[in-house]
C-alpha positions in Angstrom: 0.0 0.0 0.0 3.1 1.9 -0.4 1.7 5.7 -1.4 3.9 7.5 -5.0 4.1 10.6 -4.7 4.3 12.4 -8.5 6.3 15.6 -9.9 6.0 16.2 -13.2 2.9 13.9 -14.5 -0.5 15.4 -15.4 -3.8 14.6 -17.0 -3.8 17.0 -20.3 -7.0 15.6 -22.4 -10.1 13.5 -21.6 -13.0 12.3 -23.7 -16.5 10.0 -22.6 -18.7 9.0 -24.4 -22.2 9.1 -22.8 -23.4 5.5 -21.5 -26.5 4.1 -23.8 -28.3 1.6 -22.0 -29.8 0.0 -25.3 -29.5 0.4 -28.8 -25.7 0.3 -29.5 -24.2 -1.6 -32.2 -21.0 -0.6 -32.3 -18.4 -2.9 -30.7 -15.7 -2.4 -28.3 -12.7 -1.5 -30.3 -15.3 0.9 -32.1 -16.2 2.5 -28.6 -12.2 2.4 -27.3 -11.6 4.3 -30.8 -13.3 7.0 -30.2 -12.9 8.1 -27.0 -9.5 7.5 -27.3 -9.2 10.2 -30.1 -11.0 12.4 -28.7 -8.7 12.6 -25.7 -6.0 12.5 -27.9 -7.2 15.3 -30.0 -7.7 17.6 -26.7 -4.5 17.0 -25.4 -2.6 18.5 -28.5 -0.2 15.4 -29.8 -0.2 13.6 -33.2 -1.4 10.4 -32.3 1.7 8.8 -33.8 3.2 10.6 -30.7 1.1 8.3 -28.0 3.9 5.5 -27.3 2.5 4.2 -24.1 -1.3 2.4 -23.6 -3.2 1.6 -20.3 -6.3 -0.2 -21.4 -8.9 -1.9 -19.7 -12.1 -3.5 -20.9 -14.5 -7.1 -20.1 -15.3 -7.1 -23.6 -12.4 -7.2 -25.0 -12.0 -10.8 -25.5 -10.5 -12.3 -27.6 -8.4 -9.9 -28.4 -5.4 -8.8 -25.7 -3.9 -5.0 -25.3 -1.5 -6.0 -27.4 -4.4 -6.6 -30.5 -6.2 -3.8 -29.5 -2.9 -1.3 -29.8 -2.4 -3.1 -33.1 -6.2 -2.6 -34.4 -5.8 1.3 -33.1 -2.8 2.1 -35.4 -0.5 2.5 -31.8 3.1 1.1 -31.2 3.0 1.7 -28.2 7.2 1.0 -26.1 5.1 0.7 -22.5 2.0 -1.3 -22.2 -0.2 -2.3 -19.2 -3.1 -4.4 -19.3 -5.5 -3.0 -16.6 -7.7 -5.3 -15.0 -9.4 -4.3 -11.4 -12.7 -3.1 -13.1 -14.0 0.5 -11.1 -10.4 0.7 -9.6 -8.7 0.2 -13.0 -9.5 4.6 -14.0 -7.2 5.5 -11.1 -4.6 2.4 -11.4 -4.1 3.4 -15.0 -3.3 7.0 -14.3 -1.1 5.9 -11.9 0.5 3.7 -14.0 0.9 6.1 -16.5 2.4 8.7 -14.3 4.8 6.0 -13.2 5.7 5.5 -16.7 6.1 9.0 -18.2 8.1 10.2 -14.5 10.5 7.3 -14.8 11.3 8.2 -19.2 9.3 4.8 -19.9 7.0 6.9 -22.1 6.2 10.2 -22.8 2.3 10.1 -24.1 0.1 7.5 -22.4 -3.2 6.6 -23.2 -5.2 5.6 -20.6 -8.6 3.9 -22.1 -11.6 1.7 -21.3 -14.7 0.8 -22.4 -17.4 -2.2 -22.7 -20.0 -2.8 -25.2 -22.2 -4.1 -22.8 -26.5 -5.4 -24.3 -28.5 -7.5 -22.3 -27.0 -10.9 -23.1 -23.3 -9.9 -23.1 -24.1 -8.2 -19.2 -26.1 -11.1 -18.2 -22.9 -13.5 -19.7 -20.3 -11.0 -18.1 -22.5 -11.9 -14.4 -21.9 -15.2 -14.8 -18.1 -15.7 -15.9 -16.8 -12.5 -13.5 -14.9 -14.8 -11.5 -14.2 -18.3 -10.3 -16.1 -17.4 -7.3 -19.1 -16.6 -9.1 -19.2 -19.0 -11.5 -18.4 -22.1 -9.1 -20.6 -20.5 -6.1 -22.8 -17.7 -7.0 -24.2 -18.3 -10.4 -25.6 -22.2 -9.1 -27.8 -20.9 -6.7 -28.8 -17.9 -8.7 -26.8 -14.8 -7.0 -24.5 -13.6 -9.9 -25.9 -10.2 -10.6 -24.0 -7.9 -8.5 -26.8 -6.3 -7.6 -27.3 -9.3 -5.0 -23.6 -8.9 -3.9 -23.8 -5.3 -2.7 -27.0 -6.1 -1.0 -24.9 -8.5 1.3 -22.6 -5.6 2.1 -25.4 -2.8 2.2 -27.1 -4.8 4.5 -24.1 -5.4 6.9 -23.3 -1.5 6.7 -26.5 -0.1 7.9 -27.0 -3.2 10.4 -23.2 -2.4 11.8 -24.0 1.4 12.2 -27.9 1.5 12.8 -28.7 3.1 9.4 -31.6 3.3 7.5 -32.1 3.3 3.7 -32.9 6.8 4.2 -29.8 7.4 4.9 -28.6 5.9 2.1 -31.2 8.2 -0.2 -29.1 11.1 1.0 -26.2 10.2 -1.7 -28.8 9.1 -4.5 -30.7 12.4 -4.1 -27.5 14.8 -4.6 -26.1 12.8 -7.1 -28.9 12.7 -9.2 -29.6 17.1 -8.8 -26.0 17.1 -9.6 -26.7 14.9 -12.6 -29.6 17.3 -14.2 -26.6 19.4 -15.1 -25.1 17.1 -17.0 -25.9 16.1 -20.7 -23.8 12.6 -20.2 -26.5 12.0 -17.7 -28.8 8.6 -18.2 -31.0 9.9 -15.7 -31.5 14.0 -16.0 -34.3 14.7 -13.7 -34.0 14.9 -10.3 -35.5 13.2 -7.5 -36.3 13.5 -3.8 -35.9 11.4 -0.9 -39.7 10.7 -1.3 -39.1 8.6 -4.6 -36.2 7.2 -3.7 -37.7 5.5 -0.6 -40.5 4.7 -2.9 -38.6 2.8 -5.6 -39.1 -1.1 -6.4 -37.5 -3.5 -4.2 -34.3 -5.6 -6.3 -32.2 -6.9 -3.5 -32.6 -6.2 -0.1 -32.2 -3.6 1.1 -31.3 -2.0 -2.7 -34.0 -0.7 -4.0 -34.2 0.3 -8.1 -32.5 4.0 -7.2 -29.6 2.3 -5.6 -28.3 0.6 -8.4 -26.2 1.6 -11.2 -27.5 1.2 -14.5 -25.8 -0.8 -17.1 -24.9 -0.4 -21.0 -22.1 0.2 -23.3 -19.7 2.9 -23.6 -15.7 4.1 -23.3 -13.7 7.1 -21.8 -10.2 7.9 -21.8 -7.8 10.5 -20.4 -4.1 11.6 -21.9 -1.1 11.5 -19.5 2.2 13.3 -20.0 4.9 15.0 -18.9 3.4 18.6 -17.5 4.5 21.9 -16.4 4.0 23.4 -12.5 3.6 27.0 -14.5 0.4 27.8 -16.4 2.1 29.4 -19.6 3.9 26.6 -20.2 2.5 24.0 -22.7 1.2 21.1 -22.1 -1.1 22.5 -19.9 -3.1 19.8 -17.4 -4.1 19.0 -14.3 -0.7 17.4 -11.8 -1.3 14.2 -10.6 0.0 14.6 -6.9 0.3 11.3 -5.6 -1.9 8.1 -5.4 -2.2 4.4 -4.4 -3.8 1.4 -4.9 -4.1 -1.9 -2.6 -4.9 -5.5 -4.5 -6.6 -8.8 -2.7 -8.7 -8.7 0.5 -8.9 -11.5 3.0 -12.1 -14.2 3.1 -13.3 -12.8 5.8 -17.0 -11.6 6.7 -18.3 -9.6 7.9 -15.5 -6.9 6.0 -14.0 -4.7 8.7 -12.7 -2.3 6.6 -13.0 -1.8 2.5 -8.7 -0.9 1.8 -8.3 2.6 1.5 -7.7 3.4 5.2 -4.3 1.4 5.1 -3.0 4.2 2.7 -5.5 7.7 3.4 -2.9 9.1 5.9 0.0 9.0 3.6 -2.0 9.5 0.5 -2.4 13.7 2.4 0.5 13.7 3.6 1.9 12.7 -0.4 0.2 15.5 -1.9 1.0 17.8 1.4 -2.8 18.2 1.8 -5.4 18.4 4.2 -9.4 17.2 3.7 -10.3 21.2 3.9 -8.0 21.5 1.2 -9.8 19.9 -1.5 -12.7 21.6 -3.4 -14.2 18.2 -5.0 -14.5 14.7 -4.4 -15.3 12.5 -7.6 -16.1 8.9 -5.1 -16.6 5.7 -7.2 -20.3 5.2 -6.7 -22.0 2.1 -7.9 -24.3 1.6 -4.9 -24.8 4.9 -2.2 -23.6 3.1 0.6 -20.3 2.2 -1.2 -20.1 6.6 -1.2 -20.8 6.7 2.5 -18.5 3.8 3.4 -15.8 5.6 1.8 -16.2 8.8 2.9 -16.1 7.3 6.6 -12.6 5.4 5.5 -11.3 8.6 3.6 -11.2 10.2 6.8 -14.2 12.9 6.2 -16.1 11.5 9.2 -16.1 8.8 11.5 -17.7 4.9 10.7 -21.4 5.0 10.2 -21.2 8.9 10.2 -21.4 9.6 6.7 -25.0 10.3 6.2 -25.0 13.1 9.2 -21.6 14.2 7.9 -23.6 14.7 4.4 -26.9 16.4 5.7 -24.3 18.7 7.2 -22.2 19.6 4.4 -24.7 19.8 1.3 -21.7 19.1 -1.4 -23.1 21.1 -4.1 -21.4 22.4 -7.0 -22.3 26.2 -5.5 -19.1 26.2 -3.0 -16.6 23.4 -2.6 -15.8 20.7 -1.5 -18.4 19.5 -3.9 -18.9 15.4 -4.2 -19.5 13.7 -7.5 -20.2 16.9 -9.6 -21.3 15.2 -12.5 -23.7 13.0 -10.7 -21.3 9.8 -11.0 -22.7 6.7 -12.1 -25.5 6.7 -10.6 -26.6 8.8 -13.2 -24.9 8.6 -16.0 -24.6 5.0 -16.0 -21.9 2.3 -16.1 -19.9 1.0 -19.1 -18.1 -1.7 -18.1 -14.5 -1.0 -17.2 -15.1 2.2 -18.0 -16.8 3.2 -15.3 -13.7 3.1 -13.2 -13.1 6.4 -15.6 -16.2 8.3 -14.5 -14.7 9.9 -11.7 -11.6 10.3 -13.3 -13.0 12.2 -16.1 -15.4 13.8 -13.7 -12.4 15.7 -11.6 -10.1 16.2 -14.7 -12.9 18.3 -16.5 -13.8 20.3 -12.4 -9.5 21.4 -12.5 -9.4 22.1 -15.7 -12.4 24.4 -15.3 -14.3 22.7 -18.3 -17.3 21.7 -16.8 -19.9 23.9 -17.9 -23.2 25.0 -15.5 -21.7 22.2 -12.9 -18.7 23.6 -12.3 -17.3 24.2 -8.9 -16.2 28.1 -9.0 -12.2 27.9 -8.2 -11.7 24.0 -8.0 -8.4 23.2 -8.0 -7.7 20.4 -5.9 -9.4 17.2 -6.0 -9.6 13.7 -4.8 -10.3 10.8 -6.9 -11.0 6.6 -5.8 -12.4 3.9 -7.6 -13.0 0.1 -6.5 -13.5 -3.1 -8.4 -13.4 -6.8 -8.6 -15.8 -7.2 -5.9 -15.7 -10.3 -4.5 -18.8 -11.5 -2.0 -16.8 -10.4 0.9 -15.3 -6.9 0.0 -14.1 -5.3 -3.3 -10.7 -7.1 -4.2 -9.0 -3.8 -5.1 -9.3 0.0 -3.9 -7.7 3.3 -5.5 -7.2 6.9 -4.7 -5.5 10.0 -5.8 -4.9 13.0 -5.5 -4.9 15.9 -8.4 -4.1 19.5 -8.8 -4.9 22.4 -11.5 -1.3 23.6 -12.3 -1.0 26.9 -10.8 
């Protein structure tokens, strides 16, 4: 869980393209295309100049990194498979920092992105893992939607929580998503229908759950000045971290990301007042409140009062998941590791239209993946900066 702490790496272009829950027919390599020149294109370099790739992807098969570079036109001299699904946005940045700091590349893509219809999800649920396939699917438990119940459940019993509390997250998140065209789900709602949404698993209820479908993002990492006149212009990467593998164990007594949270400010010489947005990986509400709590914001089970107390709007920072995170915009695949990624890249760089948070420049970014029925098998953070 050692904690990297970065120099001279930045994020200097992003693209996403917006989830579609039904009705694409383009394929994977189709979906990685374009969002990969798109951020290409924004970040200012020929594309013959990108000589290092991060990709990650469950659709992939059966092609490998390696055919994917090949079917992009790259030649990439670094290349890194990324594989630990929400975590994989922030462990590909990371990666890529490591890279371009240490002369092993100088332009990195960093891409994912699923084509993801009903059949090819419902096929992804069964094959996730050898756990799922040898204990889950058989007695009918591979959507993760039944997962996360087991872990909501055992977060609100552990802390005497309500679903209520959970609404909190789901409520902001989806006013924060009205502002943003990516957004699935534009409209906003109040606690009132989110208590009043169909059961799926208990206690998940339909406005707990991320929604599904196809789509890719990608963000450009290079070398990057501390001065603003200076080109390429970006947003620093600061310092990050990532921790891999959890123990059997259950109930979970912690999710990963309070091994590392202490060094992880200390890294980027911060403090939590210090940062003006949060972009949390969100696939489920409780999984924002759970990290919050191990992020140090507030103490265990205290994450629901902490956010009735600090309404995280875009108005005045620190603002959490300004672009309404998954839960609105949906989840492609790998990709959705990106979301917040993309999310905080577009708040530094001051790019993010009626949703932007006036003066961000400092923000914290996490992701988690490969869950496993005990506790997500890998957790990531880190921290960024608008160059001054």
């Amino acid at each position: 869980m050692r904690v990297r702490r970065f120099d001279r790496a930045g994020i200097t272009g992003l693209a996403e393209l917006p989830v579609r829950v039904r009705g694409e027919t383009r394929q994977t390599i189709e979906l990685l295309g374009e969002a990969a020149r798109g951020a290409v294109g924004r970040a200012g370099v020929a594309w013959e100049d990108v000589d290092g790739l991060a990709l990650g992807g469950f659709t992939l098969g059966p092609d490998g990194a390696v055919h994917v570079a090949t079917r992009l036109g790259l030649q990439p001299r670094w290349l890194a498979p990324q594989d630990p699904g929400g975590a994989s946005g922030v462990a590909a940045v990371l990666a890529a920092a490591r890279a371009v700091e240490a002369g092993d590349a100088d332009v990195v893509l960093c891409v994912a992105g699923d084509a993801l219809d009903g059949p090819a999800l419902v096929d992804l649920g069964k094959r996730f893992s050898a756990d799922t396939r040898d204990w889950l699917t058989p007695i009918g438990a591979e959507p993760a939607n039944v997962t996360f119940a087991l872990l909501a459940d055992h977060y609100l019993r552990a802390h005497g929580l309500t679903r209520a509390d959970m609404g909190v997250v789901s409520v902001l998140q989806r006013r924060h998503g009205a502002m943003n065209p990516n957004a699935v789900f534009g409209d906003p709602i109040a606690l009132f229908d989110y208590l009043g949404a169909p059961p799926v698993a208990t206690p998940l209820h339909l406005l707990d759950c991320v929604r599904p479908g196809s789509g890719a993002s990608a963000v450009v990492v290079q070398k990057v000045s501390r001065r603003r006149s200076s080109r390429p212009r970006g947003v620093r990467v600061l310092a990050g971290a990532e921790a891999h593998g959890a123990a059997p164990e259950w109930p979970p007594r912690e999710l990963g990301w309070r091994g590392f949270v202490d060094d992880l400010f200390d890294a980027a010489g911060m403090i939590h007042d210090d940062l003006d947005v949060l972009e949390l990986y969100d696939d489920y509400p409780f999984m924002v409140l759970w990290q919050l709590e191990e992020l140090g914001f507030c103490a265990p089970g205290g994450a629901s009062a902490w956010l009735r107390n600090h309404d995280l709007g875009v108005a005045a920072p620190p603002a959490l998941n300004t672009g309404g995170g998954m839960l609105a915009c949906g989840q492609a695949g790998a990709a959705g590791g990106y979301v917040p990624v993309v999310e905080a890249a577009r708040q530094l760089l001051g790019t993010a239209g009626t949703r932007q948070v006036p003066g961000a420049r400092r923000g914290l970014v996490s992701g988690l993946g490969m869950v496993r029925y005990g506790a997500p098998l890998s957790v990531s953070a880190m921290m960024l900066e608008t160059i001054p």
